[in-house]
N, C-alpha and C positions, 0 to 999 in steps of 0.2 A: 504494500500500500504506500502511497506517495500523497504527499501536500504541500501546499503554497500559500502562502502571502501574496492577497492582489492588494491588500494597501497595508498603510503603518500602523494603523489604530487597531486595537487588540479589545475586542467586546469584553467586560468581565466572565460573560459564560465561556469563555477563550478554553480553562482548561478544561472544562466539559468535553471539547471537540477533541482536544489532545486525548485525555484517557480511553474515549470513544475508539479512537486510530486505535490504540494501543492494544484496546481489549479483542478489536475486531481483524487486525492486521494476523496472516496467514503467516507463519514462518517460511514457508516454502515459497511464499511471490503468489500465491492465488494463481487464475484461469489464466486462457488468454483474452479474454475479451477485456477491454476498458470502460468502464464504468466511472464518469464525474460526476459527485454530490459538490454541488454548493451551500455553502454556510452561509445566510445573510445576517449582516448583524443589525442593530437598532432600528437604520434608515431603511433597514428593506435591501440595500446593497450587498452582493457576493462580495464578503471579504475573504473568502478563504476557499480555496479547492481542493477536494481530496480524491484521488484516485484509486478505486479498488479495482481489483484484474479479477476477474469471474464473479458469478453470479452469487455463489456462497461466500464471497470476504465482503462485495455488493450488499450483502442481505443483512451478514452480521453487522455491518456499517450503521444501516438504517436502525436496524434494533437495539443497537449500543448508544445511539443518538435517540430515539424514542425513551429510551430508559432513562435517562441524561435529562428530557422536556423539551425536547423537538419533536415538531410537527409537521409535516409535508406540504410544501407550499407548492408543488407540481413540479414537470419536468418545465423546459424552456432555458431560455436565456443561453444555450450553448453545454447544459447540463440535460442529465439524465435522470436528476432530481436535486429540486432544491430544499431545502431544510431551515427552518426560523427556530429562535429560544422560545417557549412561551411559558416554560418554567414548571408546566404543569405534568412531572413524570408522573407515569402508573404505579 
């Protein structure tokens, strides 16, 4: 699994997204397919993209970020899902 920085400003739920990677990242590199989830932070703005490689590093992704209190804001904007805080984990 792989991530970036598209700007400088770090939302407080910042390490939410980190641990999420951590717990969902595949030891072995995942699929081959690629898969970008965007992070919007406050504004509604992708600040952050994370790339999982198959459909199972993909799936633990969402669910480790669902568990965390993200919500699915839809695919678009050049992702394959995009994901907002809204604080409210299961």
């Amino acid at each position: 699994m792989e991530h970036s920085y598209l700007t400088e400003a770090r939302p407080a739920f910042d390490d939410a997204v980190t641990s999420a990677i951590d717990a969902a990242a595949d030891p072995w590199g995942g699929g081959a397919k690629r898969m970008d989830v965007g992070i919007v932070d406050e504004q509604g703005e992708v600040y952050r993209r994370v790339r999982a490689w198959g459909i199972a590093e993909y799936t633990r992704l969402i669910n480790q970020l669902k568990n965390r209190g993200f919500t699915n804001d839809g695919e678009g904007r050049g992702y394959d899902d995009v994901l907002r805080f809204d604080g409210a984990a299961p």
